[in-house]
N, C-alpha and C positions, 0 to 999 in steps of 0.2 A: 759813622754814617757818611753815605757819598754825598758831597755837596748837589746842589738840585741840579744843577750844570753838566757835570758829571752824570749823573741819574739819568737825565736824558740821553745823553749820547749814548749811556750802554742801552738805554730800550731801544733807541732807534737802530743802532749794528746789526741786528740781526735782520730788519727791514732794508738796510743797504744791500746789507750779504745777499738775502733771496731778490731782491733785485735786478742786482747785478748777476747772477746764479740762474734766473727767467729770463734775460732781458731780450736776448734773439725770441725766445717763446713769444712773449709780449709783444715784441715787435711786429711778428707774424699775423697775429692775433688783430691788430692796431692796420696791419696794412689789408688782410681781410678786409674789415670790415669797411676800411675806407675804400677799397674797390668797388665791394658787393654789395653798399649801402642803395637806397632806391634811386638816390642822389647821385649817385656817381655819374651817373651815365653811361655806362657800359653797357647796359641793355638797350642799349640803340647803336653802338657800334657792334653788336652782337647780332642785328635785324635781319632773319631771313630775307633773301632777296634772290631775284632772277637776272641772267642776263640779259642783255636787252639787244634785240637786232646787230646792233650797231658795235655793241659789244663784242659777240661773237664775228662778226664780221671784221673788226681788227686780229682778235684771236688767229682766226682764217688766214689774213693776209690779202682779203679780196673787195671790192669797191665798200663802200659805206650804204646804206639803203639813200636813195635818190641822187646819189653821186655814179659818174662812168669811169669805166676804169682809163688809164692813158695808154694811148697806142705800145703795142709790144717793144720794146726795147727803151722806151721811154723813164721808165722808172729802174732806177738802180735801186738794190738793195740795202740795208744799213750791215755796214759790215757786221763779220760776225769775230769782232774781235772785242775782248771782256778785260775790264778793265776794275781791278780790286783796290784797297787803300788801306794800308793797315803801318801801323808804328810813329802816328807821327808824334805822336808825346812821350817821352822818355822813361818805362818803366822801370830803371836804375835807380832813378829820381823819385817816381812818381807810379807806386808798385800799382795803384788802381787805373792806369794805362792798361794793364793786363799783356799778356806775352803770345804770340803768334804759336797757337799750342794746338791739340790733335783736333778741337774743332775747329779752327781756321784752315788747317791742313783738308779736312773734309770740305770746308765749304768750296777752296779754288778746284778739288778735288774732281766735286760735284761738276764744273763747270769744264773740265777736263774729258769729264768721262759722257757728261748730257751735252754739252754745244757742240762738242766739237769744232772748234774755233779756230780760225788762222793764224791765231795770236791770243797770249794771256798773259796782262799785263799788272802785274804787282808791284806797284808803288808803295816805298817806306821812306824813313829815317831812321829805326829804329826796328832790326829784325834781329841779333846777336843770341844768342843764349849760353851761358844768361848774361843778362842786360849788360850792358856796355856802357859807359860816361860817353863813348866815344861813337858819335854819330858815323861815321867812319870804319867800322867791327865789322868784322867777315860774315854776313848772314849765315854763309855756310856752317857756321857754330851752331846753325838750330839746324836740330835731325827733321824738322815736318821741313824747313825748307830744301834741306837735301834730298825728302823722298821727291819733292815736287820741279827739282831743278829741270830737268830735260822739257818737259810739258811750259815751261813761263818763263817770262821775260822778265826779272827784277828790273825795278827804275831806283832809281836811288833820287830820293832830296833833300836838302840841305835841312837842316833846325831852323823851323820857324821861329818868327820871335817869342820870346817868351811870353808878354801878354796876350797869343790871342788864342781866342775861342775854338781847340782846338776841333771840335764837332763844326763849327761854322767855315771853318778852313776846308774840312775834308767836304760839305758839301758846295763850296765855291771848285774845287779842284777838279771834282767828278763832273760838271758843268764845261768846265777847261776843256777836260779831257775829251768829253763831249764834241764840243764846238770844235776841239781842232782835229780829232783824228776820227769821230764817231763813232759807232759799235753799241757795246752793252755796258753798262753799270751794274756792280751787284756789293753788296754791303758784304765785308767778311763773315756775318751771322745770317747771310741769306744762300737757299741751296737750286741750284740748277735740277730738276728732275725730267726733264725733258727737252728734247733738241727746241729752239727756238724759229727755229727757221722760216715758218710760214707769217708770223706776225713782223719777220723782219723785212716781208715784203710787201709791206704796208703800201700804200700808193702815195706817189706825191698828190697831193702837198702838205702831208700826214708825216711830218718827218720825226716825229718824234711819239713815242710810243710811253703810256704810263698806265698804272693798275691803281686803280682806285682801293682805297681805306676802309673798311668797316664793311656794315651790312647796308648802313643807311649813307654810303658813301660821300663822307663828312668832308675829306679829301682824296689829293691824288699825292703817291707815297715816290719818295727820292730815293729809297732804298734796293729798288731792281726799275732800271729802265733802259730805253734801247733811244739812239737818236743817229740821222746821218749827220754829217761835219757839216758846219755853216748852217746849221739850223737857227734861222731867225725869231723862235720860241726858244730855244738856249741859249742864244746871246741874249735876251731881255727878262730871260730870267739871270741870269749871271747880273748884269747890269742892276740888280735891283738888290743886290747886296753892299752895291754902295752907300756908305754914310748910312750903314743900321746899327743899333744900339743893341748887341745879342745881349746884355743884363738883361733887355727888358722884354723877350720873348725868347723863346725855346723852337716850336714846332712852326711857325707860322710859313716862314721861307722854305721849309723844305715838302709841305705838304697843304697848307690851306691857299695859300698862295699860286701853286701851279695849279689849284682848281679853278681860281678866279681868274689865272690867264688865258686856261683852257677854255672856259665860256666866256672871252671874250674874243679868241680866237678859233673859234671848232675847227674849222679847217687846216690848222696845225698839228692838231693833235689829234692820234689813235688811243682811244680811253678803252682800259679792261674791265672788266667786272672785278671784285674784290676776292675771289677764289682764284685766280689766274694766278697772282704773285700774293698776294697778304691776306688768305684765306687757311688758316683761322688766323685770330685777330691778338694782340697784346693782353686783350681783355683776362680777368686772374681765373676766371669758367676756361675759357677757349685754351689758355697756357696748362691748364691742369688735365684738362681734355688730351691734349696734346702727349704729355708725361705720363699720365696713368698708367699702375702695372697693366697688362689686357691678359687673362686667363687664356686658356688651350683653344676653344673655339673663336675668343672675339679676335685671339693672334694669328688663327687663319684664317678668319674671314677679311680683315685688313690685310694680309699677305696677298690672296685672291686679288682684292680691290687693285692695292701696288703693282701685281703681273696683268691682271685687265685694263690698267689705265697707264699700260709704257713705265710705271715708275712714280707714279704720282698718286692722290688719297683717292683726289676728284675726277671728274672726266675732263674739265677744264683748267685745273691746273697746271702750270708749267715750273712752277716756283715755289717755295717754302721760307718766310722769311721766318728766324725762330726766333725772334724779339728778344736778344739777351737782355735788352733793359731790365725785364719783366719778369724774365726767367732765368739770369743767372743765378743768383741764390739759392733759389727752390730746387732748379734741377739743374743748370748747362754744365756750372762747376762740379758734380759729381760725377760726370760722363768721362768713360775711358775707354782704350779700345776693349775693354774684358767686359764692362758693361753695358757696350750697344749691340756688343755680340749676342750676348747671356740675355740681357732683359728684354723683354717684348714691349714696347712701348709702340704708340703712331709714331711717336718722333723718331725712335731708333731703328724700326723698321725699316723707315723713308732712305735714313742716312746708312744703313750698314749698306748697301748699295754699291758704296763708295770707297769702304775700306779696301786695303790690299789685301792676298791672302795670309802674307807676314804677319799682320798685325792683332 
């Protein structure tokens, strides 16, 4: 007879085995619920909503309601140069950095083919394929940045230090970037579907351009924005990531924060509606929304939509950020070029756009 010790351990193995054998399942199941609970809150970043006057009239590019516009020749426009940020943490080291792969390549892609831009400007450390020890590696080794060399500018920067934040770096850097040379900001998981052009003719003293978060627009998002050089709303946002403790927050500086400066500033800033740039939302509805197979009729009636609205879902979209956070697992990491071509989805419709014919 097996000692009681023993006894138990063999009953419990087979509870290990199925487990570990469910445990992605489980997971899935676990992160559901904690989304879709009443609790979560996502049905308030979910909130139908309208644009408002003032909205559309940044969109536009034209005065604000009860503001004049400034004498012709008076406002310069924000350049229309874009500026990306990808590698700065070492996926050699550090495989969940993730590797500048075919949707990175569509997303500066997008912004090649929709701004039209006088400059595209790709900032790394870390671009090699595959990965390199050596911050130093001929980027040229990755095939997505050799389709995209003629159209961009690589910048090259040094390794940061090892302890910092490196999410909190890249949005101190895009702020930098900002302030010294101005233009466009776009996150490597966010897609350009239409020329920017009229919102980048914002009026002074509106120098700076942002699309608001949600339906119930909770904040203003760091992940596509437009600003001229020397904007005095980007230097005091930059400034205010001195001496912060990122342990002890996540989203506060790069989205609730430029809300709170925006109204205490309005005059700085040109605010979009939440379909402009991050319409639909992170929320696990809107991301599924998003991926769903679409049958023979809904994949032409979305095709229609995309050719009647220049390339875009909505009439006021200009942008599509696709929230890897939210969506890598479920769906960004299954995407290739054989199945954005092949599958009908809202998302792959948006993006096949962008692909070569090669591909």
């Amino acid at each position: 007879m097996l000692p009681r010790n023993a006894y138990r351990l063999v009953m419990l193995m087979p509870a290990v085995v199925l487990a570990y054998m469910f445990s992605s399942y489980l997971y899935h199941i676990i992160d559901y619920v904690r989304q879709t609970n009443p609790l979560s809150g996502q049905k308030y970043i979910e909130l139908a909503f309208e644009a408002s006057d003032a909205e559309l009239a940044c969109l536009r590019g034209v005065a604000l309601p009860g503001e004049q516009l400034p004498p012709p020749g008076a406002t310069d426009p924000i350049p229309n140069i874009v500026h990306f940020i990808f590698g700065l943490k070492n996926p050699f080291e550090h495989p969940d950095a993730g590797r500048f792969d075919f949707l990175s390549y569509l997303a500066v892609r997008s912004a090649v083919v929709s701004l039209r831009s006088s400059a595209i400007h790709l900032h790394y450390t870390y671009l090699s394929e595959p990965p390199s020890p050596d911050a130093n590696a001929d980027p040229m080794t990755n095939p997505w940045i050799r389709r995209l060399a003629e159209h961009i500018t690589l910048v090259h920067h040094p390794p940061a230090n090892s302890t910092v934040q490196y999410a909190h770096l890249s949005d101190t850097m895009r702020l930098q970037f900002l302030l010294e040379e101005g233009g466009v900001y776009m996150d490597i998981d966010a897609f350009a579907l239409r020329p920017f052009d009229k919102l980048l003719a914002a009026p002074r003293p509106h120098d700076v351009v942002l699309g608001a978060e949600g339906g119930n627009r909770w904040g203003l998002c760091n992940a596509v924005m437009a600003a001229r050089a020397n904007s005095s709303f980007i230097a005091r946002w930059l400034a205010s990531y001195d001496h912060v403790d990122f342990s002890r927050e996540w989203n506060y500086h790069s989205v609730l924060l430029p809300k709170e400066m925006a109204e205490e500033h309005p005059h700085e800033v040109c605010r979009l509606a939440p379909d402009a740039f991050f319409w639909p939302t992170w929320t696990w509805r809107h991301v599924d929304w998003m991926h769903e197979p679409l049958g023979r009729e809904a994949a032409q009636y979305w095709k229609a939509e995309i050719a009647r609205h220049g390339g875009s879902l909505f009439d006021n979209q200009l942008a599509y950020h696709s929230w890897s956070q939210m969506a890598w697992d479920r769906y960004l990491k299954h995407l290739n070029p054989s199945v954005v071509r092949s599958r009908d989805t809202r998302f792959n419709l948006l993006v096949r756009q962008f692909m070569e014919d090669d591909l």
